[in-house]
MARPA-995656 format. One record per residue: residue number from 0; x, y, z of N, C-alpha, C in turn. Coordinates in nm, 4 decimals. Atoms other than C-alpha are relative to their C-alpha. Example, Ala and Ser with C-alpha at 12.3 -4.5 7.8 and 13.67 -1.06 7.14 Angstrom:
2
ROFI, seq, n_px, n_py, n_pz, ca_px, ca_py, ca_pz, c_px, c_py, c_pz
ROFI, 0, 0.0890, -0.1190, 0.0000, 1.2300, -0.4500, 0.7800, 0.0900, 0.1200, 0.0000
ROFI, 1, -0.0820, -0.1190, -0.0060, 1.3670, -0.1060, 0.7140, -0.0770, 0.1090, 0.0730
This chain:
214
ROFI, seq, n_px, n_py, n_pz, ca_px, ca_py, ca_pz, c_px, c_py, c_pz
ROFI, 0, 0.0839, -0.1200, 0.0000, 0.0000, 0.0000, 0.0000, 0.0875, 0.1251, 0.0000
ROFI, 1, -0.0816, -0.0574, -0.0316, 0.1155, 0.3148, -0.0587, 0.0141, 0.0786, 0.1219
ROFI, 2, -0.0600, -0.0834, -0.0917, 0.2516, 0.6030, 0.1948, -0.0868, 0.0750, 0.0243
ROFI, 3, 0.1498, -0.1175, -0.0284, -0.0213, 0.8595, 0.1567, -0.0953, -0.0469, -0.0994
ROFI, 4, 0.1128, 0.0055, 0.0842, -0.3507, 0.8690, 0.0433, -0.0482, 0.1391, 0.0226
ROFI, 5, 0.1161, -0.1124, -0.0225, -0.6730, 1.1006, 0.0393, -0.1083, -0.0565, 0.0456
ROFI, 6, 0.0783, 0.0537, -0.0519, -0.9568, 1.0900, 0.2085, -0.1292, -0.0228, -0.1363
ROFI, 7, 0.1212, 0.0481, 0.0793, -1.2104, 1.1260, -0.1115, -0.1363, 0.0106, 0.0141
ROFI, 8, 0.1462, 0.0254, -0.0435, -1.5904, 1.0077, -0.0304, 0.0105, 0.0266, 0.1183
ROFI, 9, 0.0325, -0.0082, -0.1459, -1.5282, 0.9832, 0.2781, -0.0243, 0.1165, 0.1026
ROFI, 10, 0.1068, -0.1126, -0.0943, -1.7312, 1.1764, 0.5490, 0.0413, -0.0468, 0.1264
ROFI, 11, 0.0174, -0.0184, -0.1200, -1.6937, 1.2600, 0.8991, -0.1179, -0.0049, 0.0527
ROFI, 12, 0.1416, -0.0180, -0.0749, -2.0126, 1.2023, 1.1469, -0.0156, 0.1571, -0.0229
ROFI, 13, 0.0842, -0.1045, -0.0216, -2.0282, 1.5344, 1.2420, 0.1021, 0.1050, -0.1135
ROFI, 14, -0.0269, -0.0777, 0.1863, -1.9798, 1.7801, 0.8643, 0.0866, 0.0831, 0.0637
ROFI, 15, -0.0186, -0.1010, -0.0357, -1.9070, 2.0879, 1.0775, 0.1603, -0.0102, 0.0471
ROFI, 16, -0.1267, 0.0322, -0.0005, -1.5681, 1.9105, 1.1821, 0.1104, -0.0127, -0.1076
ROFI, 17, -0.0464, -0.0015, 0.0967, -1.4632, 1.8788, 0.8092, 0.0816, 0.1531, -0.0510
ROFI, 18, -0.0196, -0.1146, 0.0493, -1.2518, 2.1407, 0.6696, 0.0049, 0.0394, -0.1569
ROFI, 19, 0.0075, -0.0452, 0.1756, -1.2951, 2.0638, 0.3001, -0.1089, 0.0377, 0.0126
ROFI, 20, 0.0847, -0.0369, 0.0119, -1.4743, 2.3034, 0.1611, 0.0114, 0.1495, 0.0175
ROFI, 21, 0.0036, -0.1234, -0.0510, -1.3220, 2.5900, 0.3474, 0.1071, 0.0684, -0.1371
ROFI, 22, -0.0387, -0.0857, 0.1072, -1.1771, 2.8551, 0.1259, 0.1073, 0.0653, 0.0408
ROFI, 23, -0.1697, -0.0540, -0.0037, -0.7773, 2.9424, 0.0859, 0.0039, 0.1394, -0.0191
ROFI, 24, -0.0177, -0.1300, 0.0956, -0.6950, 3.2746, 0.0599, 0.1829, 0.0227, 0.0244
ROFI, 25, -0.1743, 0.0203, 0.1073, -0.3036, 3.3920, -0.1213, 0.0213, 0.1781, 0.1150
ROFI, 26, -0.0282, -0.1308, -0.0592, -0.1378, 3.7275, -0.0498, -0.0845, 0.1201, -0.0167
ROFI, 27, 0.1294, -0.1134, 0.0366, -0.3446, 4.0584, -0.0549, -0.1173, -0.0442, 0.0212
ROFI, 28, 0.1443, 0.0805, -0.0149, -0.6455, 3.8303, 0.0410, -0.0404, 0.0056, -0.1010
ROFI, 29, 0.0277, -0.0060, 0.0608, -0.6618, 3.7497, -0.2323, -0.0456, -0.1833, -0.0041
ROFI, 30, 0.0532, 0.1250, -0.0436, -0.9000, 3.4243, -0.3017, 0.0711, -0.1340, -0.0875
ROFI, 31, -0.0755, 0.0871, 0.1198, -0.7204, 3.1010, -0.4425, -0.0750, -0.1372, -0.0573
ROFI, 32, 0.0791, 0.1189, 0.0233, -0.9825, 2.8498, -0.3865, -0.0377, -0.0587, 0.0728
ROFI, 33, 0.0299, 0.1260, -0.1007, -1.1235, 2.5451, -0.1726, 0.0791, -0.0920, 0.0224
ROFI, 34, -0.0720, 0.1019, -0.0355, -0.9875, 2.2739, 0.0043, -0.0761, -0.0980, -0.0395
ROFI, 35, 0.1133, 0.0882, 0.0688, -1.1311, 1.9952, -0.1420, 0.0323, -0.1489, 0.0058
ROFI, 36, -0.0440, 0.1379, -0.0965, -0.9327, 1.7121, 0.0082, 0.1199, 0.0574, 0.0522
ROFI, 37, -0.0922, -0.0212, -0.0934, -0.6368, 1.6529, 0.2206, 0.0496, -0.1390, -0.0728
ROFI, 38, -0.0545, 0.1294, 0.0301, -0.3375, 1.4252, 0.1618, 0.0553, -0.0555, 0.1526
ROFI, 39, -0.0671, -0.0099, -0.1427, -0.2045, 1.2553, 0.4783, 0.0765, -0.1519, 0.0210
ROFI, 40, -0.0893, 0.0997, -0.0221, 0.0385, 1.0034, 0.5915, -0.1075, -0.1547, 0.0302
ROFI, 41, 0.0713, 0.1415, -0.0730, -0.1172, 0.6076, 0.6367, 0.0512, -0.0305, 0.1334
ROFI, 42, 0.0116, 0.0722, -0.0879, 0.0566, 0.5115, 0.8944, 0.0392, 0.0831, 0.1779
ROFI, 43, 0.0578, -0.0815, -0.1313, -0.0155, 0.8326, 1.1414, -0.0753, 0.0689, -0.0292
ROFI, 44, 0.1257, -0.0994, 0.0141, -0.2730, 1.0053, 0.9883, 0.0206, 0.1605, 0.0068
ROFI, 45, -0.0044, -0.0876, 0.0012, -0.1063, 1.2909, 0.9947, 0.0279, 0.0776, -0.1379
ROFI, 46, 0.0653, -0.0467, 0.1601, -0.1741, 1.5543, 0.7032, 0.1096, 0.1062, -0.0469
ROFI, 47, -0.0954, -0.0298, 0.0722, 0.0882, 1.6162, 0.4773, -0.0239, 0.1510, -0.0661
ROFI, 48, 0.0322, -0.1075, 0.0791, -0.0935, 1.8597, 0.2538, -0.1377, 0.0367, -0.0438
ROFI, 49, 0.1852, -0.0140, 0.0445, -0.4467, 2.0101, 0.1615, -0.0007, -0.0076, -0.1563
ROFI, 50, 0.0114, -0.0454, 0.1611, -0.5284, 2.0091, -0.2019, -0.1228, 0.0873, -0.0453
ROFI, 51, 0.0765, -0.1675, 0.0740, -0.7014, 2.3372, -0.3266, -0.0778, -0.0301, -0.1466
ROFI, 52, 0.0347, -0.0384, 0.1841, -0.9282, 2.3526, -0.6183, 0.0021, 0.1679, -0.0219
ROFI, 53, 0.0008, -0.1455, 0.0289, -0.9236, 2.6555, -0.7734, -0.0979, 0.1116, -0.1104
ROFI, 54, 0.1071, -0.0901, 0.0914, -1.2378, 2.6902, -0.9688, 0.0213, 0.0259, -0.1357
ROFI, 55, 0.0124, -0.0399, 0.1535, -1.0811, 2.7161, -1.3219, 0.1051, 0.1092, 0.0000
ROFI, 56, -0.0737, -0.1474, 0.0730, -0.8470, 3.0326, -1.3070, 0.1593, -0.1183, -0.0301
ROFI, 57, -0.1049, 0.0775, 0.0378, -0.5353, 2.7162, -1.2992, -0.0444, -0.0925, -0.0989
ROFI, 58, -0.0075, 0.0886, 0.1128, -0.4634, 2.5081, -1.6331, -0.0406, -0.1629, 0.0997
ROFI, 59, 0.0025, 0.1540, -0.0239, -0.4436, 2.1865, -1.3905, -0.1084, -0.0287, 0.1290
ROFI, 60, 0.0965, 0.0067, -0.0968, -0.7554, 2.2862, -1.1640, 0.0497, -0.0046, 0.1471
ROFI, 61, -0.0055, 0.0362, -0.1101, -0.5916, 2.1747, -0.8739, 0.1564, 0.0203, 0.0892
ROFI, 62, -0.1806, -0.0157, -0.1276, -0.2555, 2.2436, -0.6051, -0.0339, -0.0465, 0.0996
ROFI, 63, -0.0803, 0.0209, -0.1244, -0.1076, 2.1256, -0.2948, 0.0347, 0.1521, 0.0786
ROFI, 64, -0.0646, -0.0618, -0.0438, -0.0009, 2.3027, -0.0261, 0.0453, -0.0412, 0.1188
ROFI, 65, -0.0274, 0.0697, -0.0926, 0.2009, 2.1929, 0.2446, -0.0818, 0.0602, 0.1488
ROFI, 66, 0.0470, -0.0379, -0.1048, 0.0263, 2.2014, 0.5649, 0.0666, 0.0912, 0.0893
ROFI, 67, -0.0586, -0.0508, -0.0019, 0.2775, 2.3296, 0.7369, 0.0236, 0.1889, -0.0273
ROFI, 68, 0.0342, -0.1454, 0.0513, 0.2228, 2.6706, 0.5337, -0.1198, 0.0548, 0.0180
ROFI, 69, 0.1312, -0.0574, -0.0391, -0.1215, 2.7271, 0.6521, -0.0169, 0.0769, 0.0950
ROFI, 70, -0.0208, -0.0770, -0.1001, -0.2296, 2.9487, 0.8977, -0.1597, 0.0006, 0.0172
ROFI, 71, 0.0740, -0.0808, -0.0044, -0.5631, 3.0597, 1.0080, -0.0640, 0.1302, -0.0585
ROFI, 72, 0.0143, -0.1184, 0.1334, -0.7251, 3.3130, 0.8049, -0.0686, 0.1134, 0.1036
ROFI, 73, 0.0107, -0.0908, -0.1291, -0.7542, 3.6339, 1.0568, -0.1286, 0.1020, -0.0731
ROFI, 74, 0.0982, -0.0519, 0.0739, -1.0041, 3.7749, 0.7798, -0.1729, -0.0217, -0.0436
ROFI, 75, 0.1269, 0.1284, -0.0167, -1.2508, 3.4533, 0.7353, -0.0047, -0.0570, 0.0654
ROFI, 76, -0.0334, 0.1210, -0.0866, -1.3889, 3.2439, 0.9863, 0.0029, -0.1121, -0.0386
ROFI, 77, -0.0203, 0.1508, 0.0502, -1.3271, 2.8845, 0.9489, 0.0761, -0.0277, -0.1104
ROFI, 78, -0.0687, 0.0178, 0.1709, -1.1329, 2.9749, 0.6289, 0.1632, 0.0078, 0.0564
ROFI, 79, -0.1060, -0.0272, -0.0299, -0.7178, 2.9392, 0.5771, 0.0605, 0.0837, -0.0705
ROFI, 80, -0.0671, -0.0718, 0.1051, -0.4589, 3.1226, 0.4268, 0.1333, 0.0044, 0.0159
ROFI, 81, -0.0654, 0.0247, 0.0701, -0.1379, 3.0887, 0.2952, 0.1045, 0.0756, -0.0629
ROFI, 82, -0.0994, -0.1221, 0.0511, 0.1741, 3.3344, 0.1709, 0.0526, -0.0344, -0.0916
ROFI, 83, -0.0442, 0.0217, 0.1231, 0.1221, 3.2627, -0.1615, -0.0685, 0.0816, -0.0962
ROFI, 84, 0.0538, -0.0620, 0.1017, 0.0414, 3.4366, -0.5397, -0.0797, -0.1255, -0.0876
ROFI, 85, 0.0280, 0.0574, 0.0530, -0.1446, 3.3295, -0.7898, 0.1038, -0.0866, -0.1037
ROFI, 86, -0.1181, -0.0365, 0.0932, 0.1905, 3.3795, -1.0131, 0.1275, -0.1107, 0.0134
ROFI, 87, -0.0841, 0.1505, -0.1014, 0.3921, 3.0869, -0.7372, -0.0629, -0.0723, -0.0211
ROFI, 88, 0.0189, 0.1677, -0.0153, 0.1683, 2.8678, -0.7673, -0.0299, -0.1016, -0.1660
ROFI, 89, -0.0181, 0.0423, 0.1709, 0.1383, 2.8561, -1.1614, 0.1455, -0.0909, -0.0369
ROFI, 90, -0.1692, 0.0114, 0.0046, 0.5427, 2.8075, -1.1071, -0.0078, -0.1470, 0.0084
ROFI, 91, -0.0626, 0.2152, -0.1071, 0.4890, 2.4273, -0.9109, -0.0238, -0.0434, -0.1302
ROFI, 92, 0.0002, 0.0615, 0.1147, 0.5051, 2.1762, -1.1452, -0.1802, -0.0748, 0.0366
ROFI, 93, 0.1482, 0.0369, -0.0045, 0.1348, 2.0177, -1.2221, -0.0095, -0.0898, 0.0882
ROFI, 94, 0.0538, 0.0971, -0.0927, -0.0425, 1.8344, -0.9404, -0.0999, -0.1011, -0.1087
ROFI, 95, 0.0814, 0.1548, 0.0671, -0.2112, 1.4806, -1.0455, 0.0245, -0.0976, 0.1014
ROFI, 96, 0.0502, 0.0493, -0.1401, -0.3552, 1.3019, -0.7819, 0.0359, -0.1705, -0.0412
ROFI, 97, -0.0315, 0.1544, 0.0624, -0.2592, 0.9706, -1.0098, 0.1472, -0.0066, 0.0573
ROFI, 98, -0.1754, 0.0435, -0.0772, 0.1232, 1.0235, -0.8636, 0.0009, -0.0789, 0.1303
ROFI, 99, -0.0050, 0.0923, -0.1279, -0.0097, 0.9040, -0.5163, -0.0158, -0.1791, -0.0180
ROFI, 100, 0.0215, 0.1816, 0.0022, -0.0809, 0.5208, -0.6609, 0.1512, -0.0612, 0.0046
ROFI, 101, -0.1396, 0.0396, -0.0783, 0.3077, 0.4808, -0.5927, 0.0439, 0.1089, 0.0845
ROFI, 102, -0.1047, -0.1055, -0.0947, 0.5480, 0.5912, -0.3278, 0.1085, 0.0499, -0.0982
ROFI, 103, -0.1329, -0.0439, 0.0619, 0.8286, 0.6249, -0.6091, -0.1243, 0.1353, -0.1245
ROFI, 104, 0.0170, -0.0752, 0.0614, 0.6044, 0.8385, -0.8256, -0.0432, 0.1528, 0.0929
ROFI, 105, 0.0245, -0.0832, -0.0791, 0.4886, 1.0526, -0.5585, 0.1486, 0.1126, 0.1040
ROFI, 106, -0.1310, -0.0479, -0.0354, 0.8758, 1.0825, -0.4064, 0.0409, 0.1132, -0.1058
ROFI, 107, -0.0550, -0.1055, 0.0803, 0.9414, 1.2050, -0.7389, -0.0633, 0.1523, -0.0066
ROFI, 108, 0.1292, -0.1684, -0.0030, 0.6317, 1.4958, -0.7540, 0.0423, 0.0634, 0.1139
ROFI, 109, -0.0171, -0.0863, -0.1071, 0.7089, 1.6150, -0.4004, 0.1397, 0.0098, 0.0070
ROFI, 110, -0.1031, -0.0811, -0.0133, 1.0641, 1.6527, -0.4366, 0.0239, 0.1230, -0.1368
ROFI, 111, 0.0423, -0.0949, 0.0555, 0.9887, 1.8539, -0.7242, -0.0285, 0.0970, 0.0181
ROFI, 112, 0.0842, -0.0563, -0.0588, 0.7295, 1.9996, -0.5778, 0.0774, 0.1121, 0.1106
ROFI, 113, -0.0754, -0.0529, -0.0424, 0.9256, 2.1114, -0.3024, 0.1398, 0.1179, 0.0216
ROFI, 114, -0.1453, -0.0720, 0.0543, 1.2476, 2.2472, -0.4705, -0.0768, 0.1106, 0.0052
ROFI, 115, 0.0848, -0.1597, 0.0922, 1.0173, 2.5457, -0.5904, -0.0419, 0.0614, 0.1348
ROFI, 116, -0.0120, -0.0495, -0.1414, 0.9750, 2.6113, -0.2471, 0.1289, 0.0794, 0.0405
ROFI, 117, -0.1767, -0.0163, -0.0223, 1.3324, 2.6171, -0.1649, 0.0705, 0.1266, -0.0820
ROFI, 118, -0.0447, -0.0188, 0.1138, 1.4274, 2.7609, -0.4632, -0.0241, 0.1952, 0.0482
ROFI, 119, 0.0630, -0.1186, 0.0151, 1.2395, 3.1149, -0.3703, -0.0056, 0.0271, 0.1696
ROFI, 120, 0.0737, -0.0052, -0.1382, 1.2177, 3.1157, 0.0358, -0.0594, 0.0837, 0.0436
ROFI, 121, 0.0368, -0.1552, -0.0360, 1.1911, 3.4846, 0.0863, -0.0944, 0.0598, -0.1092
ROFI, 122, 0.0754, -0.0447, 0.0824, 0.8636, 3.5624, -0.0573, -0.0240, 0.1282, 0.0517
ROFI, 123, 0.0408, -0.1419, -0.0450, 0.7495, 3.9215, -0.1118, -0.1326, 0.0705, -0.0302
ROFI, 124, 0.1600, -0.0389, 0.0292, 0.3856, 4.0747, -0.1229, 0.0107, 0.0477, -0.1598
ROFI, 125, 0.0417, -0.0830, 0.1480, 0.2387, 4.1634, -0.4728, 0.0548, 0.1453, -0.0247
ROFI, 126, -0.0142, -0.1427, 0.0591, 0.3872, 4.4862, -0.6612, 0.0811, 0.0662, 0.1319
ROFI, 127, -0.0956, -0.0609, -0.1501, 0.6233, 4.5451, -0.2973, 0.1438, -0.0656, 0.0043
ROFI, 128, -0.0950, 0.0722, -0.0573, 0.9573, 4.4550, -0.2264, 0.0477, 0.0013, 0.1401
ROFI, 129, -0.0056, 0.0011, -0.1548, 0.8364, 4.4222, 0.1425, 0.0420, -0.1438, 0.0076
ROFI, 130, 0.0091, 0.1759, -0.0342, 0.9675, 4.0421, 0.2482, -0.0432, -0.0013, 0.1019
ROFI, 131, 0.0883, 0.0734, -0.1539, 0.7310, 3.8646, 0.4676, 0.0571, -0.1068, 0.0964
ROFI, 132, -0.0483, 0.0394, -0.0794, 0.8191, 3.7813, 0.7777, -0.0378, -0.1945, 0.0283
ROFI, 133, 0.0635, 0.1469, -0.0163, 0.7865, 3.3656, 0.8193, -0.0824, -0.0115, 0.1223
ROFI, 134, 0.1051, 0.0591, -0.1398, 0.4998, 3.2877, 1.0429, 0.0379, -0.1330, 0.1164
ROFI, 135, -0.0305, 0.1054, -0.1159, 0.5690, 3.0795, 1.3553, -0.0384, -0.1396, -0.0790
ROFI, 136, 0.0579, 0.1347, 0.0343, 0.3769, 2.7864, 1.1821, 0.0936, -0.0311, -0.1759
ROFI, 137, -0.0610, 0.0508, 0.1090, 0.5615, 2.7962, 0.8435, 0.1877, -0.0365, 0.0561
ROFI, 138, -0.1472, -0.0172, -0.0188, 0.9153, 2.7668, 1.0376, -0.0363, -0.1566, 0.0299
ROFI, 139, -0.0644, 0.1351, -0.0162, 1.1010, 2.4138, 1.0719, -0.0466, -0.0241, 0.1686
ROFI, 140, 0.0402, 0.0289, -0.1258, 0.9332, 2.2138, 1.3747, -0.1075, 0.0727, 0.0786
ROFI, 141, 0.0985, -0.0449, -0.0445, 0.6121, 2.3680, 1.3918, -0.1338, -0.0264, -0.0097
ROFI, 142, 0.1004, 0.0425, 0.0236, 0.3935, 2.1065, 1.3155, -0.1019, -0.0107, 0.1266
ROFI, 143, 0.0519, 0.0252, -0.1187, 0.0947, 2.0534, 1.5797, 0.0893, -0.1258, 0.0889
ROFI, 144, -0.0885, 0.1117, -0.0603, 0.3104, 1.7145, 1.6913, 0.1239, -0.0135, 0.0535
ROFI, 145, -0.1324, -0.0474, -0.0346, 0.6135, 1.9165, 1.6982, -0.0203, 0.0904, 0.0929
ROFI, 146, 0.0524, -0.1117, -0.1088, 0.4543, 2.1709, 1.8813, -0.0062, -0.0758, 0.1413
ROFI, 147, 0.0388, 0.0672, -0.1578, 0.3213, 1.9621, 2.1678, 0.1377, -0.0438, 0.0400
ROFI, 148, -0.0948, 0.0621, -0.0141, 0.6429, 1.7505, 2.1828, 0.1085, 0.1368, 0.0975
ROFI, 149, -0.0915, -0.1010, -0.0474, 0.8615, 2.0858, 2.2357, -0.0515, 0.0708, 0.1059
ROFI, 150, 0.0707, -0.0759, -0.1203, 0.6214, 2.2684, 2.4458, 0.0194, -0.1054, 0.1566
ROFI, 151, 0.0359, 0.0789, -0.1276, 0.6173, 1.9670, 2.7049, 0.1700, -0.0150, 0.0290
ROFI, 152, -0.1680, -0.0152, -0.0080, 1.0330, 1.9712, 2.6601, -0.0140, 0.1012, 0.1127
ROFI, 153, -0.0530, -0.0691, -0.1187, 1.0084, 2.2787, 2.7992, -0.0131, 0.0414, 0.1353
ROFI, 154, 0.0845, -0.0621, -0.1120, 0.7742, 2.2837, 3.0570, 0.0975, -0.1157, 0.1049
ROFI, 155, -0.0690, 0.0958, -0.0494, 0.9842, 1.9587, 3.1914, 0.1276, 0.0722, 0.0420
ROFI, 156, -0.0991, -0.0790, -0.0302, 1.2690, 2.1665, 3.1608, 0.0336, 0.1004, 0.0907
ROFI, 157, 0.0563, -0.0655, -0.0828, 1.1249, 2.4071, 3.3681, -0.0233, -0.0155, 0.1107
ROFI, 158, 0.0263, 0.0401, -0.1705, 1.0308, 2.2189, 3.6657, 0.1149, -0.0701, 0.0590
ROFI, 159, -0.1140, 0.0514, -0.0302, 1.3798, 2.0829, 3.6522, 0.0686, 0.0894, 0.0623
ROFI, 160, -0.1126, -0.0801, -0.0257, 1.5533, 2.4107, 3.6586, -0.0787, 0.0234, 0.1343
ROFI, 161, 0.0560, -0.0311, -0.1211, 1.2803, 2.5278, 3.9772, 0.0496, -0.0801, 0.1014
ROFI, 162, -0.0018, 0.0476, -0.0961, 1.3422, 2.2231, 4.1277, 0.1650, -0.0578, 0.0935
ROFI, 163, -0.1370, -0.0176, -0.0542, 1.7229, 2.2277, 4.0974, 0.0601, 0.1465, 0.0655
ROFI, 164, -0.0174, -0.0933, -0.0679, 1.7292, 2.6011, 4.2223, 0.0967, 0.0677, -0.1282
ROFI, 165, -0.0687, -0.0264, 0.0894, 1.8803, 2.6927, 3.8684, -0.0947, 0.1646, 0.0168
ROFI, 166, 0.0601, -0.1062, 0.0198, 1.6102, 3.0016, 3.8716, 0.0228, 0.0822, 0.1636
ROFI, 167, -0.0363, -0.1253, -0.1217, 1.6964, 3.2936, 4.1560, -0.1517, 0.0314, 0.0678
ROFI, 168, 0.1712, 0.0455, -0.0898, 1.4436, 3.2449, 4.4388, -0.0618, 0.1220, 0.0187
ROFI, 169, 0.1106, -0.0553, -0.0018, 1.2747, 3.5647, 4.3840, -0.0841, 0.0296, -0.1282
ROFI, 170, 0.0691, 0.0332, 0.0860, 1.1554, 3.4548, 4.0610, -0.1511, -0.1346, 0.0571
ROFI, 171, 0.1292, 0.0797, -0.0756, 0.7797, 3.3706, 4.1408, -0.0526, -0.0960, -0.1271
ROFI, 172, 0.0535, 0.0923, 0.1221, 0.6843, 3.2428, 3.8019, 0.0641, -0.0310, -0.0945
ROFI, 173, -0.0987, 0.0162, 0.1119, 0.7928, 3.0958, 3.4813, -0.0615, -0.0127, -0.0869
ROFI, 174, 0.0595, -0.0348, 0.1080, 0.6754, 3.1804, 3.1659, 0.0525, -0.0986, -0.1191
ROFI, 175, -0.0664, 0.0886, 0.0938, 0.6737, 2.9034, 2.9173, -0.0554, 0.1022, -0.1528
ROFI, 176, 0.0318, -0.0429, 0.1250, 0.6621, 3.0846, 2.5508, -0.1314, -0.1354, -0.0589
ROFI, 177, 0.1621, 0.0050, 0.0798, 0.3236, 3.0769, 2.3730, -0.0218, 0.0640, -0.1756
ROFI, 178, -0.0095, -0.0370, 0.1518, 0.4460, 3.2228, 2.0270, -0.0174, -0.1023, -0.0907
ROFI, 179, 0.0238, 0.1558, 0.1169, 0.3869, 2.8314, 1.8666, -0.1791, 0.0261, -0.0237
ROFI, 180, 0.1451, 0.0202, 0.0282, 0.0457, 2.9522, 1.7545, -0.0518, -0.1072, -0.1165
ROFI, 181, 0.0088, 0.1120, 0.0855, -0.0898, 2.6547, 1.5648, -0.0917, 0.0103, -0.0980
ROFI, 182, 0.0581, -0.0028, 0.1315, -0.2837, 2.6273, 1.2337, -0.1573, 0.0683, 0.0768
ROFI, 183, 0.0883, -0.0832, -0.1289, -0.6264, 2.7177, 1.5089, -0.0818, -0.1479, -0.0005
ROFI, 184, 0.0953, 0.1305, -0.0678, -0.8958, 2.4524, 1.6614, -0.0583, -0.0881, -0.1338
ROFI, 185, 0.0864, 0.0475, 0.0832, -1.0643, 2.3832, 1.3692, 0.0734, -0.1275, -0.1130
ROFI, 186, -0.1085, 0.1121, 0.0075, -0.7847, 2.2304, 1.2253, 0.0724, -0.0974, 0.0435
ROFI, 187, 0.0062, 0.0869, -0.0689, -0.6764, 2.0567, 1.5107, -0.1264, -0.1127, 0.0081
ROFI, 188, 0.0967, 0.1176, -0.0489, -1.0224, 1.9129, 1.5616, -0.0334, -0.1381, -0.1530
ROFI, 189, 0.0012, 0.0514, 0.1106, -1.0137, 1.7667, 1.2129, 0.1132, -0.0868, -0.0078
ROFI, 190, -0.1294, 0.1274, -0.0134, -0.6482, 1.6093, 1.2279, -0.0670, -0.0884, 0.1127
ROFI, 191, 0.0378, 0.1235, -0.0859, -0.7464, 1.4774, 1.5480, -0.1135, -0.1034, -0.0384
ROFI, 192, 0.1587, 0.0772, 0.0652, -1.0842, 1.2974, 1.3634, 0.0633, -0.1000, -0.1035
ROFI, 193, -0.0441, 0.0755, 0.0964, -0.8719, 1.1669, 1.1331, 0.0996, -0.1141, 0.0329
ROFI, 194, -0.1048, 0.1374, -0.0896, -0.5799, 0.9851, 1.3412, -0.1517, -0.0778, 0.0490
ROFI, 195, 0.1076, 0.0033, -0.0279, -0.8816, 0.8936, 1.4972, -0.0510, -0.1404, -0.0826
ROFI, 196, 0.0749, 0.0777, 0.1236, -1.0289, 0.7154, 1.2091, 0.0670, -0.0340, -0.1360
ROFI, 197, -0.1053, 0.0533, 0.1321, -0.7212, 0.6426, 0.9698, -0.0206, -0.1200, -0.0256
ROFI, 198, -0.0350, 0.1315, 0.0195, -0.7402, 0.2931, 1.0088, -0.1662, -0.0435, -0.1076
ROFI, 199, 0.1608, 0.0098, 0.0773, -1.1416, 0.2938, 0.8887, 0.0424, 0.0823, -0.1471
ROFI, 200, 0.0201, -0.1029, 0.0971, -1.0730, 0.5845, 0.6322, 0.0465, -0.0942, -0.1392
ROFI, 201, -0.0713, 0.0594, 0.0826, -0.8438, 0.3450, 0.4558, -0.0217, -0.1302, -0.0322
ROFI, 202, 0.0755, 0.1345, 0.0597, -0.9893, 0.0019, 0.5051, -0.1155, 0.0376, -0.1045
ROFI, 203, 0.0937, -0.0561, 0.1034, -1.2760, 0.2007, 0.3364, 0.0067, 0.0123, -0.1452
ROFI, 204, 0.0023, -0.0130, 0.1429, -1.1347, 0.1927, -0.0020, -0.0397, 0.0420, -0.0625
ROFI, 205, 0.1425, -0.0543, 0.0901, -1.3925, 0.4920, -0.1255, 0.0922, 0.0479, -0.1113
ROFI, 206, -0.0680, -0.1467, 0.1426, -1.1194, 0.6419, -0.3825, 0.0373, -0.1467, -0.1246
ROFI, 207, -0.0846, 0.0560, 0.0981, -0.9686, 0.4552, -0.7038, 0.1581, -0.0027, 0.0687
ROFI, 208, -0.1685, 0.0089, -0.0407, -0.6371, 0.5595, -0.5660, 0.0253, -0.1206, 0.0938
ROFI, 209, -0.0766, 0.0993, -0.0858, -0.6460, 0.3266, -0.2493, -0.0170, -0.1430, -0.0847
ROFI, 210, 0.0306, 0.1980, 0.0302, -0.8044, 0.0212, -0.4459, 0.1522, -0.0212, -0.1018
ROFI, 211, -0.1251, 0.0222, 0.0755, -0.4899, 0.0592, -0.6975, 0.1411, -0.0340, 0.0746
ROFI, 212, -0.1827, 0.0028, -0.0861, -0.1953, 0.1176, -0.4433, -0.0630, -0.1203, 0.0705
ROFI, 213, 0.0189, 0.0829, -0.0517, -0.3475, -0.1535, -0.2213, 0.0134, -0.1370, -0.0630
C-alpha cells in the first residue's frame, strides 16, 4: 500500500468538523480556492498537505499546499490562508492526484514539488519589495506534533531548573513561551478525527487511488 492517500468520499459524522470546503486565501487576500481534500500520511494520519481547487483560473484545476504553510485566516472564519500568489503557484510543477498510486512516483512529484519552495524562500507581497516575515507555523518544527512535543520539553525543563534552584528564588513564576500559535482549533479538531479514524478511512477503499496502491 502506498505512503499517503486522500480521504475522497469519505465523510466525517459530524460535517461541521470537516474542513474541506473551506476557502484558501493567497497574499493581498486574495481568493485562491477550496480545500477539497487533504493528503495525509497512512501510517499516522497525519496531514501532509491540503489540495485546493481553484475553480478554473489554474490550467491543472488543482494544487497542494504543504500544511505546514497554513495558517488561520484572521479575515474569514473557518477559512485558511497561505503566503502565496497566484503567479507561485502557476510556477509548481502540475499536481495529479494519479502520482499518489506509488510511493516512487509521488517521491518524485514532491521533491519537485518542493524544490520550488526552496528555490524562492523569501517571498514578497504583490507589486512590494516588502519580504514577509515567516509565520511561527511555516518555520522548521512547527507542526501541531512538533509543537506539543517541544512545548512539554520545555515545561519539563522548567520544573527541573525550579526544582534544581537553577532560577533565583525571587523569581515567582515561569513563563513558558506561547508564540507556537498553531494552524487554530478547527484544524486541530479535524487532524485529530482523522488519526482517529485512519485505520477505517483506509480500510474504506472509497477512492480509485487506495483500491490501486493496495
Amino acid at each position: 500500500m502506498a505512503q499517503c492517500g486522500m480521504l475522497r468520499d469519505y465523510r466525517f459524522t459530524d460535517a461541521a468538523e470537516d474542513i474541506r470546503g473551506s476557502k484558501l486565501y493567497g497574499l493581498n487576500d486574495e481568493k485562491l480556492g477550496k480545500i477539497d481534500d487533504v493528503i495525509f500520511d497512512h501510517s499516522s494520519g497525519t496531514i501532509r498537505y491540503v489540495v485546493v481547487d481553484t475553480g478554473g483560473w489554474l490550467s491543472t484545476k488543482k494544487f497542494i499546499v504543504p500544511a505546514e504553510r497554513l495558517r488561520a485566516s484572521a479575515e474569514h472564519k473557518d477559512d485558511f490562508a497561505a503566503d502565496l500568489s497566484k503567479q507561485q503557484i502557476e510556477s509548481f510543477p502540475p499536481y495529479d492526484e494519479k502520482n499518489l498510486e506509488s510511493d516512487e512516483q509521488w517521491a518524485d512529484y514532491e521533491g519537485r514539488y518542493r524544490s520550488k519552495w526552496k528555490a524562492d524562500p523569501v517571498m514578497h507581497r504583490a507589486e512590494t519589495d516588502r519580504n514577509i516575515t515567516p509565520t511561527t507555523q511555516q518555520m522548521r518544527g512547527s507542526s501541531p506534533s512538533e509543537r506539543a512535543a517541544a512545548d512539554a520539553a520545555a515545561e519539563t525543563s522548567d520544573t527541573d531548573a525550579l526544582t534544581s534552584g537553577v532560577y533565583a528564588a525571587s523569581t515567582d513564576t515561569v513563563e513558558i513561551s506561547q508564540s507556537a500559535v498553531g494552524i487554530g482549533s478547527r484544524w486541530d479538531t479535524f487532524q485529530d478525527r482523522l488519526r482517529e479514524r485512519r485505520k477505517e478511512v483506509i480500510a474504506t477503499g472509497s477512492s480509485d487511488v487506495y483500491r490501486k496502491a493496495s
